[in-house]
KEKE-3310 file (N, C-alpha, C; in steps of 0.2 Angstrom, whole numbers, plus 5000, padded with zeros to 4 digits):
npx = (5557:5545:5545:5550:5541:5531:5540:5551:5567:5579:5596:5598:5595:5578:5574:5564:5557:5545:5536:5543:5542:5541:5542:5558:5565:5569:5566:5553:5547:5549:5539:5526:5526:5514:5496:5487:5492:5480:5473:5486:5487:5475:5479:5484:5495:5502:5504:5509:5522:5529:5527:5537:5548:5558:5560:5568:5581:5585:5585:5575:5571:5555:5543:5530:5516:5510:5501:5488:5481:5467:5462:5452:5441:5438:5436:5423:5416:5418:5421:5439:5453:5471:5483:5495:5510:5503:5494:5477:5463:5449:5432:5420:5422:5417:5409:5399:5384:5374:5382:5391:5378:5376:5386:5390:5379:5381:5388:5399:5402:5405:5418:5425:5415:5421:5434:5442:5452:5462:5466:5469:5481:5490:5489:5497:5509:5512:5517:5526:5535:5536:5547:5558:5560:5563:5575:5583:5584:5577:5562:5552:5540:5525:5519:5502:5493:5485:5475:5473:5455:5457:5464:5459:5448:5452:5458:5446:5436:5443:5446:5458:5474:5483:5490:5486:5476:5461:5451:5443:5448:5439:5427:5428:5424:5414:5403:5402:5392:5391:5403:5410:5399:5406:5420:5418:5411:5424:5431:5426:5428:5440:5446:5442:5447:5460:5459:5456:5467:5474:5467:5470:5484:5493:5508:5506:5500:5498:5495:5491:5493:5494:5491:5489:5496:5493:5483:5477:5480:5472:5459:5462:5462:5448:5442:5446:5454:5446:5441:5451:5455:5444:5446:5457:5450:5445:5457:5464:5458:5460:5472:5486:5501:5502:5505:5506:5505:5512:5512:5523:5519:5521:5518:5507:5511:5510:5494:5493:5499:5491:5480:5481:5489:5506:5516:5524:5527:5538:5539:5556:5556:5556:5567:5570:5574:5570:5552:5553:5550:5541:5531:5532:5535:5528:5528:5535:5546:5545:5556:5570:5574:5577:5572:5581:5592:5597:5603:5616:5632:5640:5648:5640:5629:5629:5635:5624:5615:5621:5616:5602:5599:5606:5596:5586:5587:5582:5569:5557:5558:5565:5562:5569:5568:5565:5558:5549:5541:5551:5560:5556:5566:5578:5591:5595:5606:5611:5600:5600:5615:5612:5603:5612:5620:5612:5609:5623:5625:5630:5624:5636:5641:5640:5649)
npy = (5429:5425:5414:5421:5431:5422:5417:5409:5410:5415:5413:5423:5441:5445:5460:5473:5491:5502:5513:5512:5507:5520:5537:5542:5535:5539:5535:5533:5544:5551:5541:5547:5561:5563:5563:5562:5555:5549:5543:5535:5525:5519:5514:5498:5495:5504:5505:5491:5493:5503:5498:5487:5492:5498:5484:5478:5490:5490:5479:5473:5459:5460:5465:5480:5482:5496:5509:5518:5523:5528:5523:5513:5520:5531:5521:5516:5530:5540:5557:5561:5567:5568:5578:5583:5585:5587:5578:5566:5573:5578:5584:5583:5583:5572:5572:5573:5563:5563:5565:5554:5544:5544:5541:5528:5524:5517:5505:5492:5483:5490:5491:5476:5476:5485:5485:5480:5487:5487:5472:5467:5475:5469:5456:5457:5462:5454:5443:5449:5448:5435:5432:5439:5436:5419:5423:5426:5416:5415:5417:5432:5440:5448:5462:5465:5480:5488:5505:5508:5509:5517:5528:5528:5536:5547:5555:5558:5562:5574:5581:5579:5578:5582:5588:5585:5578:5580:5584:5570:5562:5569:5563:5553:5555:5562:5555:5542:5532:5535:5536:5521:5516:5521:5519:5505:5504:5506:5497:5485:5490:5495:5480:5472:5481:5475:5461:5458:5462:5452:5440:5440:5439:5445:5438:5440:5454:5468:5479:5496:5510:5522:5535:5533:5532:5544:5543:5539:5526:5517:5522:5519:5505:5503:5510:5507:5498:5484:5487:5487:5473:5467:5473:5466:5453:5447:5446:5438:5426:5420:5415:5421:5429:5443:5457:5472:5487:5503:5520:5529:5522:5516:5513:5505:5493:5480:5477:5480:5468:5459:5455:5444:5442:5442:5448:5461:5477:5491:5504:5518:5524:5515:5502:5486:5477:5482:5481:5467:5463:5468:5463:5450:5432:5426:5432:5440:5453:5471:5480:5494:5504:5524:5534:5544:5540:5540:5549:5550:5548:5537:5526:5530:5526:5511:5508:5511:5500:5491:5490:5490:5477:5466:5471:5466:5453:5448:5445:5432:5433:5441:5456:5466:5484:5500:5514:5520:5526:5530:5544:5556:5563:5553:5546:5537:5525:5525:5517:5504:5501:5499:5488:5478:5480:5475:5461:5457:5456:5448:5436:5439:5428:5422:5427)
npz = (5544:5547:5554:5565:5569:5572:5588:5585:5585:5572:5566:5561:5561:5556:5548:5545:5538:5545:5537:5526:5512:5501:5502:5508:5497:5481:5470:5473:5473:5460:5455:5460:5456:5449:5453:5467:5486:5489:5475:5474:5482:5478:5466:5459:5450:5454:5467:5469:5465:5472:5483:5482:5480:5492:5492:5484:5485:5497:5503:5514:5526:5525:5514:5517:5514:5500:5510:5515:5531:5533:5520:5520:5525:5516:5505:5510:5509:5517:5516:5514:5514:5510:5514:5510:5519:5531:5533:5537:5533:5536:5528:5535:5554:5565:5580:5587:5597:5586:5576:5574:5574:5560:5553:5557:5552:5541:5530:5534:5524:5514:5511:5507:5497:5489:5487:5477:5468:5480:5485:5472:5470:5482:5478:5464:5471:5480:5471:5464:5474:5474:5462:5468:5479:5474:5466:5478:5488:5500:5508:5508:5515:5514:5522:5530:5531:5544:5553:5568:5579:5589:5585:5572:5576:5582:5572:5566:5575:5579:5564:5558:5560:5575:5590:5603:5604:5609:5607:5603:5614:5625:5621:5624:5637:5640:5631:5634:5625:5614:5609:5611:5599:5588:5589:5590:5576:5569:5571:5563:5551:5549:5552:5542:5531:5534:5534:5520:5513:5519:5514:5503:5499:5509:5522:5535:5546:5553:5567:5567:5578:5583:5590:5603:5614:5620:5629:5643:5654:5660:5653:5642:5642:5647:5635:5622:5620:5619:5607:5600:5599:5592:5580:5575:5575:5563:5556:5561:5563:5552:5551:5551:5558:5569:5572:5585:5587:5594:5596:5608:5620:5632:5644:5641:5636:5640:5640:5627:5623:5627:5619:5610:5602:5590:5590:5596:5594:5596:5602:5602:5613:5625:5632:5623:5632:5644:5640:5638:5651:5653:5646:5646:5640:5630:5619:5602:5601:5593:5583:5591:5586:5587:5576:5573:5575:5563:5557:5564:5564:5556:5569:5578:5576:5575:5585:5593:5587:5588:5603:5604:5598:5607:5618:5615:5615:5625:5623:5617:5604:5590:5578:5570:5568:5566:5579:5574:5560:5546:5543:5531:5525:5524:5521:5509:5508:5519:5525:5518:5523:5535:5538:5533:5543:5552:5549:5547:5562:5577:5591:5607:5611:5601:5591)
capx = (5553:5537:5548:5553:5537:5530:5544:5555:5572:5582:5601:5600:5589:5575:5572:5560:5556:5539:5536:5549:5538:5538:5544:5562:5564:5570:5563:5546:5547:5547:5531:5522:5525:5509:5492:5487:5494:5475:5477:5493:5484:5471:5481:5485:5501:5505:5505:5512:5529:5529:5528:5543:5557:5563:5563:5576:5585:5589:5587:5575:5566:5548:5538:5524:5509:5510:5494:5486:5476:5461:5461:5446:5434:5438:5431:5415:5412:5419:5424:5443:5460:5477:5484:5503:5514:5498:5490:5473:5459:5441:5429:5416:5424:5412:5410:5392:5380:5370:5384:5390:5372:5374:5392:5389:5376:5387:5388:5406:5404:5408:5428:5425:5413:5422:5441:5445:5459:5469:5465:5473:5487:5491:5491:5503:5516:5513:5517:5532:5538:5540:5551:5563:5562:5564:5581:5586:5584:5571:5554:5551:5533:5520:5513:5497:5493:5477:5475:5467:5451:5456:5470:5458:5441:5456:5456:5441:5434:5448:5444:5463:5480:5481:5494:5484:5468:5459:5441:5443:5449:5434:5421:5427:5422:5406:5397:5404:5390:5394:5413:5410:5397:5410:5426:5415:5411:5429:5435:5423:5428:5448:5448:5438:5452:5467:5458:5456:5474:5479:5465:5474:5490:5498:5506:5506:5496:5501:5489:5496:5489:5499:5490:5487:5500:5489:5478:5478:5483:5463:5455:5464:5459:5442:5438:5450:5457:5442:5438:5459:5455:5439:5449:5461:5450:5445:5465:5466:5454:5465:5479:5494:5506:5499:5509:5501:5513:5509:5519:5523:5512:5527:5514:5499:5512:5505:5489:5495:5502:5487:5475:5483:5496:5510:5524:5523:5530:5539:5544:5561:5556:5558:5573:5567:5574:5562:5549:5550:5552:5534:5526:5531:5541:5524:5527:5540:5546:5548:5558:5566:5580:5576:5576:5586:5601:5598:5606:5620:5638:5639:5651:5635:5621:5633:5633:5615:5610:5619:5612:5594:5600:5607:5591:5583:5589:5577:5563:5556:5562:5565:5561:5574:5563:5565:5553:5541:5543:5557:5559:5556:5574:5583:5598:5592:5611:5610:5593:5602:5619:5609:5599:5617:5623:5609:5611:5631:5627:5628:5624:5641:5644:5638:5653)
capy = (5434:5424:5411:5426:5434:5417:5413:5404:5414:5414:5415:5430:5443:5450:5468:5478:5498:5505:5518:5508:5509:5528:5543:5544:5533:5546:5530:5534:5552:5551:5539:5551:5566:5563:5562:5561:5551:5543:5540:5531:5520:5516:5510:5492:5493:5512:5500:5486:5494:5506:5491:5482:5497:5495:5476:5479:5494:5488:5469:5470:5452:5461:5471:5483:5485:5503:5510:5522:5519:5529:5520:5509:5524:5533:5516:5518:5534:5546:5563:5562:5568:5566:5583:5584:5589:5588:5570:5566:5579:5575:5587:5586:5580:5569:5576:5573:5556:5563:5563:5549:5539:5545:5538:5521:5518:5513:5497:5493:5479:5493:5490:5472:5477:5491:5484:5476:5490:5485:5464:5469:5478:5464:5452:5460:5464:5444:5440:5452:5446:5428:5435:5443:5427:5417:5424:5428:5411:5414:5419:5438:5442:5455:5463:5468:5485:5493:5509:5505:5514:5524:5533:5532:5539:5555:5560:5560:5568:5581:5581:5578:5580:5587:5586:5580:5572:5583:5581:5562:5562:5573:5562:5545:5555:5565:5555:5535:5528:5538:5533:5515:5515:5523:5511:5497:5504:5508:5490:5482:5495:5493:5475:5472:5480:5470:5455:5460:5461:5444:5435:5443:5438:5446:5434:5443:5458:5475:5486:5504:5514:5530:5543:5527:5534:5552:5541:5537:5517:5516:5525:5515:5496:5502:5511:5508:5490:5480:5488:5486:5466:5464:5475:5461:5448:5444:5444:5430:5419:5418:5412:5424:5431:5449:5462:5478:5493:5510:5528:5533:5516:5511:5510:5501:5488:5472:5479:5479:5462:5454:5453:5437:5445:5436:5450:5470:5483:5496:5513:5521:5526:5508:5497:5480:5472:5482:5480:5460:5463:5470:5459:5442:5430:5424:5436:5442:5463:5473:5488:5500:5510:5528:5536:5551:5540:5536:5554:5552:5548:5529:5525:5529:5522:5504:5505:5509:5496:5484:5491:5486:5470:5465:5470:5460:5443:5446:5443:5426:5432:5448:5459:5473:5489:5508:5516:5524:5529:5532:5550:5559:5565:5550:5546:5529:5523:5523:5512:5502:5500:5496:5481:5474:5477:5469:5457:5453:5453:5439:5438:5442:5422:5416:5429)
capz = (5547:5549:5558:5572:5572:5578:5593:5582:5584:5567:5565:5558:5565:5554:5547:5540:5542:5547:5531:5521:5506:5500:5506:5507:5492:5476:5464:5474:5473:5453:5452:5464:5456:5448:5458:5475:5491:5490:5468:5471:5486:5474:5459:5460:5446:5458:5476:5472:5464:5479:5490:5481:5477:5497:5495:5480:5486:5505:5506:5521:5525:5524:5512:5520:5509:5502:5508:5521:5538:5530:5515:5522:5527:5510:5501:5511:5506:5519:5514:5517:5507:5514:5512:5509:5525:5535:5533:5534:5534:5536:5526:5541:5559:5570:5586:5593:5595:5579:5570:5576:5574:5557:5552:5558:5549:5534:5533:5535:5520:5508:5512:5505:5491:5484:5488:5473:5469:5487:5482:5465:5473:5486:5474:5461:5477:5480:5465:5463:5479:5473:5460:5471:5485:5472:5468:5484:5489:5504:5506:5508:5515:5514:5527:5527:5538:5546:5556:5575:5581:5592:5580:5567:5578:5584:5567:5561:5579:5575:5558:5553:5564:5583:5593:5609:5604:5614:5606:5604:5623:5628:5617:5627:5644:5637:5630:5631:5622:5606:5608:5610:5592:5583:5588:5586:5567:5567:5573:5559:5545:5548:5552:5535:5527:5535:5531:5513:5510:5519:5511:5496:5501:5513:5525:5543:5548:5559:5567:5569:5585:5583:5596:5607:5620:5621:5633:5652:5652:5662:5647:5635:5641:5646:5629:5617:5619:5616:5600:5596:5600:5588:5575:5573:5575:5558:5553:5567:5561:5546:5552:5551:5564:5570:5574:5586:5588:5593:5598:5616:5622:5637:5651:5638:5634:5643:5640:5621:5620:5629:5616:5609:5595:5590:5592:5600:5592:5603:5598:5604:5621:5630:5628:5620:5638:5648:5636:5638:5658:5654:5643:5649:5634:5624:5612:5599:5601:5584:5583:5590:5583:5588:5569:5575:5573:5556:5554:5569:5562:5556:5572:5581:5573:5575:5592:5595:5582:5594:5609:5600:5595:5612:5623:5611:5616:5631:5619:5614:5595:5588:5574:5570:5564:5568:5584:5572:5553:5541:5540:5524:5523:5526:5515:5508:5510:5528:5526:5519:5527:5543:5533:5532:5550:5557:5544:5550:5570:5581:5598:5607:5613:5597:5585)
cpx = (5547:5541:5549:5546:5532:5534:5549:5562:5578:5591:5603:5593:5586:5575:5568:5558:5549:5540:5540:5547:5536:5544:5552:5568:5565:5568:5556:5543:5544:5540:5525:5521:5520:5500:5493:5490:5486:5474:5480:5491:5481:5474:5484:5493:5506:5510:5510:5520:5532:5531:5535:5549:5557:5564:5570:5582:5589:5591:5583:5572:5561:5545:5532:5520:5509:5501:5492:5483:5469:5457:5451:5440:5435:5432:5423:5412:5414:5424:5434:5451:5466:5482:5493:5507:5509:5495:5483:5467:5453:5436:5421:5418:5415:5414:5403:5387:5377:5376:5389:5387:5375:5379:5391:5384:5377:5388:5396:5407:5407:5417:5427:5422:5417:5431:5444:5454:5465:5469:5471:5481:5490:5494:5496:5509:5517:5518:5526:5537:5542:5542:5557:5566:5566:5574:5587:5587:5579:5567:5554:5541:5531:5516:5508:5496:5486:5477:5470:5464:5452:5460:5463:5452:5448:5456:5451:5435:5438:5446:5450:5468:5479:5484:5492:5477:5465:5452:5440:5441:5442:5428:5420:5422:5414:5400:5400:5401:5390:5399:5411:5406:5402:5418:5423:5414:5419:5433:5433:5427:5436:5449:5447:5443:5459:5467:5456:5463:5477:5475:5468:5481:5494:5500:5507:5503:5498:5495:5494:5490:5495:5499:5485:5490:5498:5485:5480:5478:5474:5459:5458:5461:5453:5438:5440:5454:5451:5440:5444:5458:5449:5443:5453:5456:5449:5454:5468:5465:5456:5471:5487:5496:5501:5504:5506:5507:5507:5513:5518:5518:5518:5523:5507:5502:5509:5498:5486:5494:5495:5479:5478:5487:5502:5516:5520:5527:5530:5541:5551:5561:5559:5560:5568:5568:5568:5555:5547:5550:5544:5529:5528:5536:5539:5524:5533:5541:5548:5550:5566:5571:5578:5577:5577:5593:5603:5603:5612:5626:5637:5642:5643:5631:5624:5631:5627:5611:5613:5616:5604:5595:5601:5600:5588:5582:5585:5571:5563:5562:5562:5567:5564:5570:5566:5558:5549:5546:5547:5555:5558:5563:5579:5586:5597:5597:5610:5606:5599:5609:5616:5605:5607:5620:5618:5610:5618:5630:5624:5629:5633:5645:5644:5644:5659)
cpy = (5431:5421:5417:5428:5426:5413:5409:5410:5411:5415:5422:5434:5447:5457:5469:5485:5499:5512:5517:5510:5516:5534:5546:5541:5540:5541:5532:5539:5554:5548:5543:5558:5569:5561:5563:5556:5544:5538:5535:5525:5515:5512:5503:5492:5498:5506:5497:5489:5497:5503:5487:5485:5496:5489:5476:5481:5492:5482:5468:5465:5453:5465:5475:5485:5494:5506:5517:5521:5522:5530:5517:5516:5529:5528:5515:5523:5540:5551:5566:5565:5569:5573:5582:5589:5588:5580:5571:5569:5575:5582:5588:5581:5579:5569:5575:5567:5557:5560:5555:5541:5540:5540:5532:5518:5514:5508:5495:5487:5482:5491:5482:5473:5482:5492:5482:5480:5488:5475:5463:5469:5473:5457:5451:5460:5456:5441:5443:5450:5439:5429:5436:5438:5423:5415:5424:5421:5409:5419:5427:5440:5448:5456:5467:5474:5488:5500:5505:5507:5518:5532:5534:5537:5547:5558:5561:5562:5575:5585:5581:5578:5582:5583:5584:5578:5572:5581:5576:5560:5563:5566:5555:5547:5557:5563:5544:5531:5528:5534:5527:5515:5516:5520:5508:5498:5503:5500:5487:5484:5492:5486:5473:5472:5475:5465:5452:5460:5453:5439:5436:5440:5439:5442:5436:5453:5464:5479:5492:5507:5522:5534:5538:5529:5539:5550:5536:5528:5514:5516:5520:5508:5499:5506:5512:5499:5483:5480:5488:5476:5465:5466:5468:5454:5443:5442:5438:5425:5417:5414:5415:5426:5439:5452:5471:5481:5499:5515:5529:5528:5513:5508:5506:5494:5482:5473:5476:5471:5456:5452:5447:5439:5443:5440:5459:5474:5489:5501:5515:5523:5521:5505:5493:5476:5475:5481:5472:5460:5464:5467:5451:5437:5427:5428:5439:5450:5463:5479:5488:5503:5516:5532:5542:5548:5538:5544:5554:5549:5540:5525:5522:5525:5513:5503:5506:5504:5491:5485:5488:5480:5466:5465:5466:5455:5443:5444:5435:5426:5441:5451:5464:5477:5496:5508:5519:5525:5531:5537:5553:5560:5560:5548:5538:5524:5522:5517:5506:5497:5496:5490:5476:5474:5475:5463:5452:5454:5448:5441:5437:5434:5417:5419:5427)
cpz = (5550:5555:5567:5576:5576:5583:5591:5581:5578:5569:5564:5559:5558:5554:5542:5542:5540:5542:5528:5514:5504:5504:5504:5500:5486:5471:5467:5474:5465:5451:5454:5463:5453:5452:5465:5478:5488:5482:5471:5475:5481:5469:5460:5458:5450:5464:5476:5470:5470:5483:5487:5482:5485:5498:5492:5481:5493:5506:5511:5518:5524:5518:5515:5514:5509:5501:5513:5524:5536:5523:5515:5524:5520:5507:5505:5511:5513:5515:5517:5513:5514:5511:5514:5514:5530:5538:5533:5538:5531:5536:5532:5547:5561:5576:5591:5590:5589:5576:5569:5572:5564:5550:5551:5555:5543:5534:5530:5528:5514:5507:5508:5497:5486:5485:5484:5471:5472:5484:5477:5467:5476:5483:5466:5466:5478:5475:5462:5468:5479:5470:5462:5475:5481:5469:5472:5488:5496:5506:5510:5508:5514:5520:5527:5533:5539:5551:5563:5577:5582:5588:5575:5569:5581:5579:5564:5569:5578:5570:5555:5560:5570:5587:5602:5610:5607:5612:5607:5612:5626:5627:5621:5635:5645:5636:5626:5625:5615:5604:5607:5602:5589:5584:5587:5579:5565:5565:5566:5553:5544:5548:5545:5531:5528:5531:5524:5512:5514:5514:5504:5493:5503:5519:5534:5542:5554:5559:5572:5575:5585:5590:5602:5616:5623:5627:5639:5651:5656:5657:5640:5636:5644:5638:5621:5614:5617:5610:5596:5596:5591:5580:5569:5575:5568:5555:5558:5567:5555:5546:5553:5554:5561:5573:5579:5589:5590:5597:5606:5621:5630:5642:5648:5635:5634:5640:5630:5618:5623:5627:5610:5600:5596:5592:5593:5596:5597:5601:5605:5612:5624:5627:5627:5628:5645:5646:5637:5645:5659:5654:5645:5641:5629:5621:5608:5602:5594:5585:5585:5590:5584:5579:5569:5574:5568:5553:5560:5562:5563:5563:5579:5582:5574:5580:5595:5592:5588:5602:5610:5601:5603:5618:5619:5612:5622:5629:5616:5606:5595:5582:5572:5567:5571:5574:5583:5565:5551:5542:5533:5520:5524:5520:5514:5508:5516:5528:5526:5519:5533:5541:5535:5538:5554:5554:5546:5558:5571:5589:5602:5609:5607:5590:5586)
residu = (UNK:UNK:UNK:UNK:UNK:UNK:UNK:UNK:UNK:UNK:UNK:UNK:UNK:UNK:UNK:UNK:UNK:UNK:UNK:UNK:UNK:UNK:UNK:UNK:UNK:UNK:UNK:UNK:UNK:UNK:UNK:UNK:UNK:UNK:UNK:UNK:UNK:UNK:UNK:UNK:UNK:UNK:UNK:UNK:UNK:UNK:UNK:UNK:UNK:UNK:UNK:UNK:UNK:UNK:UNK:UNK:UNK:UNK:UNK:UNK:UNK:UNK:UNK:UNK:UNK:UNK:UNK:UNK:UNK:UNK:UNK:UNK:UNK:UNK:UNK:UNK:UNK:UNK:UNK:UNK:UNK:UNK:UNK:UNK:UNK:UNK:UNK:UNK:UNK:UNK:UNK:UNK:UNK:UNK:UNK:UNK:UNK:UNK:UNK:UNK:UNK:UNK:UNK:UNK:UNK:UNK:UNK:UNK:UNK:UNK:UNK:UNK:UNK:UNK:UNK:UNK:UNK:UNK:UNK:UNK:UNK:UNK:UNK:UNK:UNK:UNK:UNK:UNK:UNK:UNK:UNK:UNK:UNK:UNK:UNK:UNK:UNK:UNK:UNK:UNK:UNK:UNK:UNK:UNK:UNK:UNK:UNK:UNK:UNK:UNK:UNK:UNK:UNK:UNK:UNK:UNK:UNK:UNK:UNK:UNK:UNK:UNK:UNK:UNK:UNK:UNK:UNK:UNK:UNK:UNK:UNK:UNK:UNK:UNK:UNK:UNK:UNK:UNK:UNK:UNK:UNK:UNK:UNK:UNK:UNK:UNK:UNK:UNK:UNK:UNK:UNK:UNK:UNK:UNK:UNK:UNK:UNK:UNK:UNK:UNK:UNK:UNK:UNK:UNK:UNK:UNK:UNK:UNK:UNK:UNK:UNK:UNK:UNK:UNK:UNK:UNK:UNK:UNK:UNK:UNK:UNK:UNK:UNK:UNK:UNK:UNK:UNK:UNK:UNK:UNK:UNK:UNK:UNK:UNK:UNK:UNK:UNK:UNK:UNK:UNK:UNK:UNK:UNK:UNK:UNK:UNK:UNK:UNK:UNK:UNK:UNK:UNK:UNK:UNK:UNK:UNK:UNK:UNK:UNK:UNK:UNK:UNK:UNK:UNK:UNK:UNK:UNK:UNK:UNK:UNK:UNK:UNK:UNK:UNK:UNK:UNK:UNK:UNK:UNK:UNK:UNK:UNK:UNK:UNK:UNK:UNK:UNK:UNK:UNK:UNK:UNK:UNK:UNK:UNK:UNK:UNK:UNK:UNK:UNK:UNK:UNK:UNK:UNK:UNK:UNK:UNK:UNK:UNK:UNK:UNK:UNK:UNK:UNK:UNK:UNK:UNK:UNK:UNK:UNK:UNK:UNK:UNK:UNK:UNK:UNK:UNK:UNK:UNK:UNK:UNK:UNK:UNK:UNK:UNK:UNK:UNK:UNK:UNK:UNK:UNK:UNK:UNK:UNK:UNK:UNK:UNK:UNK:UNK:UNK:UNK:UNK)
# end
């Protein structure tokens, strides 16, 4: 895994799923029936098991840290709960420079000083991970995840969900100097947290940008991509392979890849071959199985998996992963069956 994510293409191609940890999981379902989503975050002994049941149950080569992208503004003290079918709701949206000025003035060290929890957590999955490596006879990482400004400033201009990020949008043209304060807190706050889980031990790094694609590819690299570079900067100064993914991003690709990340994550929409056509061949791709075929008829799901697999060889190296999130209802067979057929392909001159 690390080997790929840094340019080094493996025999066997890497996988791991984006929302692996949780959900559609019925061993995760049982731990969860008690407490909150933000609880289950918090608990160290909760985390790290969560984080481990899909390494056990699939076989993928990564575990993702089970956490949430509004983890880090919780631990500073905003008002936020992660409301079930919904996601995460913000008891008062920031919407105008007061409130704004008011936000920022938090001092973004609280995510370090009041992290111990996620440290914990990190460090238990580490721990359990060499465990399982151990047996398995090669090294099975953690990756650590963060949310990226601009996804995390749409919810919390929103005040939760919203299917086109209309206030957000607004607040970049109305009133930039506000926008900019409040990425840049954002960049601090989330970076902070990354760099708390790898210092921890996780050994590579992902930043999510979800509702990254909502915004004009001008609007993006003047008021969004700088504060995605700083975000990741302190997880860069560390040393591990980075990973920047985000939903509906096909025209922000280059844009994506050119703040100095090891591998791109592409969602379903753009093959992997045009994806490298866009970004050039210093970078890995990760993805993108469409997870609408995770419910097609096995026959199907075969030949789209090679369809992925195959555009792939355009890329330096390549990371098999889904085009955005396990569903809730997927048939955890499926998962992982498709672990094992990436697992037995070979390029078609090398089977």
């Amino acid at each position: 895994m690390i080997r790929a994510l840094r340019g080094d293409r493996p025999e066997v191609t890497p996988v791991w799923f984006m929302r692996q940890a949780g959900r559609s999981l019925p061993e995760y379902r049982a731990l969860r029936a008690r407490g909150t989503m933000l609880d289950a975050c918090l608990d160290p002994a909760l985390a790290s098991e969560i984080t481990l049941q899909p390494v056990r149950r699939h076989g993928v080569d990564a575990a993702v840290f089970f956490s949430d992208i509004i983890v880090p503004l919780a631990l500073v003290g905003v008002d936020v709960q992660i409301s079930a079918g919904r996601g995460p709701v913000f008891a008062r949206p920031v919407r105008t420079a007061a409130e704004v000025a008011a936000l920022v003035a938090t001092d973004p060290a609280l995510v370090d000083e009041r992290g111990e929890a996620i440290a914990d957590a990190v460090a238990r999955a580490t721990a359990m991970l060499a465990e399982v490596s151990a047996k398995r006879g090669e090294q099975i990482p953690l990756i650590g995840f963060a949310g990226a400004p601009f996804t995390l400033a749409a919810y919390l201009v929103e005040g939760g969900p919203s299917k086109d990020h209309l206030a957000a949008r607004s607040l970049i043209h109305s009133d930039p100097a506000a926008w900019r304060d409040l990425v840049a807190w954002l960049a601090e706050v989330t970076g902070r947290f990354l760099a708390l889980q790898i210092r921890a031990g996780a050994a590579a790094g992902q930043l999510f940008d979800s509702w990254a694609g909502a915004l004009a590819p001008e609007d993006y690299r003047r008021a969004v991509l700088p504060a995605s570079a700083a975000a990741l900067a302190p997880a860069r100064a560390l040393g591990v392979p980075l990973i920047h993914f985000g939903v509906g991003t096909g025209e922000l690709l280059a844009d994506m890849a050119s703040i100095g990340v090891d591998a791109l994550g592409v969602d379903y929409r753009v093959p992997l071959d045009a994806a490298a056509a866009r970004v050039g061949r210093d970078v890995t791709l990760q993805g993108n199985l469409d997870p609408a075929v995770l419910f097609a008829p096995e026959p199907v799901r075969r030949a789209a998996v090679d369809a992925v697999l195959t555009a792939g060889l355009a890329a330096r190296a390549h990371v098999f992963n889904l085009g955005h999130g396990v569903p809730a209802d997927t048939d955890p067979a499926v998962l992982s069956g498709l672990v094992r057929m990436v697992h037995d392909w070979r390029p078609p001159e090398a089977a």
